[in-house]
C-alpha positions as CSV (number, residue, x, y, z in Angstrom):
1,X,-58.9,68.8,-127.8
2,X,-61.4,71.5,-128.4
3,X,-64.2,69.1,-128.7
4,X,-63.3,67.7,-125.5
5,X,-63.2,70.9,-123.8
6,X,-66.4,71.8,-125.5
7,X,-68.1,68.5,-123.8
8,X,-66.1,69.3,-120.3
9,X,-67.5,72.8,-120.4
10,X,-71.3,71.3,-121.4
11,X,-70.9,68.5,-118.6
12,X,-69.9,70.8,-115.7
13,X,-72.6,73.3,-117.0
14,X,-75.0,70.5,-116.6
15,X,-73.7,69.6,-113.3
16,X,-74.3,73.0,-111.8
17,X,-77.3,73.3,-112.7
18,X,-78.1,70.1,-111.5
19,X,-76.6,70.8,-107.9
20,X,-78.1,74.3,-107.5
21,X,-81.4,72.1,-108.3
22,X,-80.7,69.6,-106.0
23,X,-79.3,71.8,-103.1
24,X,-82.5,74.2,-103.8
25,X,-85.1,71.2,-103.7
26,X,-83.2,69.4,-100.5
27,X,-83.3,72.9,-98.6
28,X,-86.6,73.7,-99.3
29,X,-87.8,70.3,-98.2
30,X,-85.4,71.0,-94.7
31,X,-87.7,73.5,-94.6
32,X,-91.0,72.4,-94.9
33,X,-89.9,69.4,-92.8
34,X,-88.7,72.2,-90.1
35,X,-91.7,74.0,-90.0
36,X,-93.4,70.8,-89.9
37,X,-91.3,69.9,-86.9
38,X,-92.6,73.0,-85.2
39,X,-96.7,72.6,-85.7
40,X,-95.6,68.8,-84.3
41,X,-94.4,70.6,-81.2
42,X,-96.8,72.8,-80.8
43,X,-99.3,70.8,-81.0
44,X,-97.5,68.0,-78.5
45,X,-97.1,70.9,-76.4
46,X,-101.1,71.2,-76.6
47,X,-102.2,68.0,-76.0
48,X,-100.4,67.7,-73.3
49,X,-101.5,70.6,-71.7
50,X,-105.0,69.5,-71.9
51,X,-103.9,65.5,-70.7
52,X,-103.0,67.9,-67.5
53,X,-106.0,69.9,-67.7
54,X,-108.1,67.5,-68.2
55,X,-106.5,65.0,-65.5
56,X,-107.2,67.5,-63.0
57,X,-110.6,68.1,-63.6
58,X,-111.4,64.3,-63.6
59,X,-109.5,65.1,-60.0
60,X,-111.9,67.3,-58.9
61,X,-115.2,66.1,-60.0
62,X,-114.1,63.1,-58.5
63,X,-113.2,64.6,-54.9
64,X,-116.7,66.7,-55.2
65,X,-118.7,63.6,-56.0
66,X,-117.0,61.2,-53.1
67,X,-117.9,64.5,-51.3
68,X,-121.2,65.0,-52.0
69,X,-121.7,60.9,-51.2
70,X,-120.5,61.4,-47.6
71,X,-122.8,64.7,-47.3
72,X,-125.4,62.5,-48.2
73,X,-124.8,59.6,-46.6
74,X,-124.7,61.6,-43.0
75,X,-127.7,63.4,-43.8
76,X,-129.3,60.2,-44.0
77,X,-127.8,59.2,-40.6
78,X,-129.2,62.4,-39.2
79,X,-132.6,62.0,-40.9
80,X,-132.7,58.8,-39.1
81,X,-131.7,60.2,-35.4
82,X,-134.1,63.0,-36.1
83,X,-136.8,60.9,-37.0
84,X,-136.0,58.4,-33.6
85,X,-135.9,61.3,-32.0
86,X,-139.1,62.6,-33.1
87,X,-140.8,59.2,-32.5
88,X,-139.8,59.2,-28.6
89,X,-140.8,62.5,-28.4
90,X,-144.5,62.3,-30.0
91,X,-145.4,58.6,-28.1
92,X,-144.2,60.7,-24.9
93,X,-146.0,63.9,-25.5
94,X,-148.9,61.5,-26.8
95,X,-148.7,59.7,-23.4
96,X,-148.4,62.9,-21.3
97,X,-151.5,64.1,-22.8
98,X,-153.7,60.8,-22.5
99,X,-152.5,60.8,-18.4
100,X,-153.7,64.6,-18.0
101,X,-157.2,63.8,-20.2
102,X,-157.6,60.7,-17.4
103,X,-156.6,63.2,-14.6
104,X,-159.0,65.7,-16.1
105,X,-161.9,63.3,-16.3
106,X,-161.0,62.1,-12.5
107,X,-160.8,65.9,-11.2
108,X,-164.3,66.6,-13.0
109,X,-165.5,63.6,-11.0
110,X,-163.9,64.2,-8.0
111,X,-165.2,68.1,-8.1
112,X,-168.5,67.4,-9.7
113,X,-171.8,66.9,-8.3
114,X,-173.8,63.4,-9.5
115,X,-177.3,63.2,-9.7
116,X,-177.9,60.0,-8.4
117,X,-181.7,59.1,-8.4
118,X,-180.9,56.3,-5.6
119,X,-184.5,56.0,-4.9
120,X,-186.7,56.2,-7.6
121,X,-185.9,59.8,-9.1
122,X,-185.4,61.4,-5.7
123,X,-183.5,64.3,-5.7
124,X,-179.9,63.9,-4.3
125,X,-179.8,64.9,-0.5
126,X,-178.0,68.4,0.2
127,X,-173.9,68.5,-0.5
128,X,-171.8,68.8,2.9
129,X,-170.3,72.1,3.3
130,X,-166.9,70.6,2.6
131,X,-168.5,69.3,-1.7
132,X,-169.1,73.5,-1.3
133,X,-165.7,74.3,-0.5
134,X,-164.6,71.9,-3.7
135,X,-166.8,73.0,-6.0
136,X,-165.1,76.7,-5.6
137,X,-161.9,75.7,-6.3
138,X,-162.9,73.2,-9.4
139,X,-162.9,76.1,-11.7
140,X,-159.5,76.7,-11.4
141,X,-158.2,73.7,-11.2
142,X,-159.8,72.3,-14.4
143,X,-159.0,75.6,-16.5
144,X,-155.5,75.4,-15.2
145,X,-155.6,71.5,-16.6
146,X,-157.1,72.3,-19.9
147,X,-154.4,74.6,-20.4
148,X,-151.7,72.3,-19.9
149,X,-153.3,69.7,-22.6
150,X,-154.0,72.5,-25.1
151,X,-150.4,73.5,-24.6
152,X,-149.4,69.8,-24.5
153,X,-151.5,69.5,-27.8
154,X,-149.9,72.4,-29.7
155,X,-146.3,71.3,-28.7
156,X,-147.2,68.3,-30.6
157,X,-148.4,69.9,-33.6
158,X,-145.6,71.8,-33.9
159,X,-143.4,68.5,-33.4
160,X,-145.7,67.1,-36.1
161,X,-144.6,70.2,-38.0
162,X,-141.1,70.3,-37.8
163,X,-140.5,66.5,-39.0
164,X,-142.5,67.1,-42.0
165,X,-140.5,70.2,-42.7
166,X,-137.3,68.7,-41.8
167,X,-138.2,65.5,-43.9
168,X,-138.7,68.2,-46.7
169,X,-136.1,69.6,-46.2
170,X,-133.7,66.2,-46.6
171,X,-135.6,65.1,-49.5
172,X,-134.8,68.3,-51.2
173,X,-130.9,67.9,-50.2
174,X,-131.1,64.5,-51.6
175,X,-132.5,65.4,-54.5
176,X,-130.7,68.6,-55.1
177,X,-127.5,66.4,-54.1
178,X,-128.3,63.5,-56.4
179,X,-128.8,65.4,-59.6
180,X,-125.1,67.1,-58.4
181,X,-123.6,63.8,-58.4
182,X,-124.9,62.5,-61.5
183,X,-124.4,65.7,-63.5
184,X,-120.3,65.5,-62.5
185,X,-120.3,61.9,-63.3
186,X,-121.7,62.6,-66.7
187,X,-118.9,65.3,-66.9
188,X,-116.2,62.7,-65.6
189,X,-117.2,60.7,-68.5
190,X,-117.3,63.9,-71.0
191,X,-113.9,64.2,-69.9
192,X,-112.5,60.5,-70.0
193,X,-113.7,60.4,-73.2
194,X,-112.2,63.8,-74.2
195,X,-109.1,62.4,-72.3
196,X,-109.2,59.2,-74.7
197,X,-109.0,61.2,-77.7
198,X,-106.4,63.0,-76.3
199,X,-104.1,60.3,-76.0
200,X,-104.8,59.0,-79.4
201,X,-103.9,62.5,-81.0
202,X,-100.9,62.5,-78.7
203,X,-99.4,59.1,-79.7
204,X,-100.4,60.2,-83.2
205,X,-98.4,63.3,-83.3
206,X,-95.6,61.7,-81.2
207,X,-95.2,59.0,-84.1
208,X,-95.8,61.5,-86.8
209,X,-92.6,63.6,-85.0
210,X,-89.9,60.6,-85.3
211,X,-91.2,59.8,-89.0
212,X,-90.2,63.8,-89.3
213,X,-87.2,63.3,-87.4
214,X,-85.8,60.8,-89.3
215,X,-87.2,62.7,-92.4
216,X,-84.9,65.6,-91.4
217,X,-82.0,63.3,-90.3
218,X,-82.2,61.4,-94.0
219,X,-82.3,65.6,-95.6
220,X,-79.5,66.8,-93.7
221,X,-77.2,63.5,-94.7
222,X,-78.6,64.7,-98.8
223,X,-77.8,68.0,-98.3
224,X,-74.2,67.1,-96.6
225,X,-73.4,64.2,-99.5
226,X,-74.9,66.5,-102.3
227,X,-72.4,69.7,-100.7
228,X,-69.8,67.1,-101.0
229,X,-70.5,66.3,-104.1
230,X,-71.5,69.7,-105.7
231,X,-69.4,72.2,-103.3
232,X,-66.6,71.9,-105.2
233,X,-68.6,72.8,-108.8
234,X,-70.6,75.5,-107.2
235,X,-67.5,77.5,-106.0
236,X,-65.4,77.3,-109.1
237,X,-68.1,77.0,-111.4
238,X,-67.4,80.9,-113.2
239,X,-64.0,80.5,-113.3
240,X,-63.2,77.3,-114.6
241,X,-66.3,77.7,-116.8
242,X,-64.0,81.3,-118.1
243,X,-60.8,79.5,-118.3
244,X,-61.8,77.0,-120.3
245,X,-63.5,79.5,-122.5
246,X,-60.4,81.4,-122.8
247,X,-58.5,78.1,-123.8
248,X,-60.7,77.6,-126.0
249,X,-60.4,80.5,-127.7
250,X,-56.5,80.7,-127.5
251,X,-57.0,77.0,-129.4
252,X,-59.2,78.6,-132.0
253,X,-56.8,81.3,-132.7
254,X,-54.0,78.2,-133.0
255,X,-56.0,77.4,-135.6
256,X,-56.8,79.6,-137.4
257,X,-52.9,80.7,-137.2
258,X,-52.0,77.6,-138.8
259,X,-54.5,77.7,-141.1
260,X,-52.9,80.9,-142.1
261,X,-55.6,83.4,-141.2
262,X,-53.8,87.1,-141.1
263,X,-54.5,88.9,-137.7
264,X,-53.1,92.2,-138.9
């Protein structure tokens, strides 16, 4: 009887130390598996954040750049009114200048005095007093004319000016506009891309969070069959452990009674 107690008392000592190291280990895994589960999160939380971030910035760029394409598409329209515009004007002030050179050349004509050598190099007989009366008001007359082609001459210089400066000016908004729309698209693809990856790490993390679901689930079903198993042990383990001492002792004192040992 005494060996067997001996072996109960050696088994159930090996037991608890058995289930303290199994309940430690299976904790300690919970644990790590927890804190696992919260970096997961976090990092879900993260990604997701920039999906959202980054979805609105493709948004944007996108907006700005069909923008932008409208912008330049009625400039263009414009350009091309402008330029109609300026065509009909020039051929108009063009033609009003070339009438007032002919009516120019006809006044001088009409107020000038020819030298006709009808007759062998005669000198031309005496004007009529009306040719006198012409020839006073020629002066201003002609000056007056001049003016208005010099004017007429300089309002089309300055046309000439302002369509080469406007036509400057839309090649520069083209330009300027163009290298806008190609920078965001070069961004809109940074971002796809960075959107791509995104996703990937995202499905990743989402996969890698069920395999440590289930990880926990499979701990927490060991820890609940090992409690099961062990609770018992654990909370009687000093007591049993000192009443089986104790009977073993009272046995050994049986003994050595019998065996005729004096106590005295």
């Amino acid at each position: 009887m005494l060996v067997e107690l001996k072996a109960q008392q050696k088994a159930e000592y090996e037991k608890w130390v058995t289930c303290k190291k199994e309940i430690d280990e299976t904790e300690d895994r919970i644990k790590e598996k927890e804190q696992t589960k919260e970096d997961l999160d976090s990092k879900h939380k993260e990604l997701t954040n920039t999906l959202a971030l980054l979805a609105k910035q493709i948004s944007q760029l996108e907006a700005e750049v069909a923008e932008m394409e409208v912008s330049l598409k009625q400039a263009g329209e414009q350009r091309k009114e402008q330029n109609h515009l300026y065509q009909t004007t020039v051929a108009d002030q063009r033609a009003t200048i070339q009438i007032l050179k002919m009516a120019s050349v006809r006044l001088e004509k009409f107020y000038g005095f020819a030298e006709v050598s009808a007759h062998g190099g005669a000198a031309p007989p005496p004007p009529k007093p009306e040719a006198y009366k012409r020839q006073a008001n020629s002066g201003g007359v002609m000056q007056l004319l001049e003016k208005i082609i010099s004017d007429a001459e300089s309002v089309e210089i300055e046309i000439n000016m302002g369509e080469q400066k406007a036509q400057e000016e839309y090649a520069a908004f083209v330009s300027s506009t163009t290298a806008s729309i190609e920078a965001d698209r070069q961004s809109i693809e940074g971002a796809k891309e960075q959107t791509a990856a995104a996703e990937s790490a995202k499905s990743e993390t989402e996969e890698a969070q069920l395999a440590n679901d289930e990880t926990l689930k499979k701990l927490a079903e060991l820890l609940k069959g090992t409690h099961m198993d062990c609770d018992f042990v654990l909370k009687y383990f000093t007591i049993r452990q000192q009443a089986r001492a104790e009977e073993m002792d009272a046995i050994e004192e049986a003994k050595a009674i019998l065996s005729g040992a004096d106590f005295s």
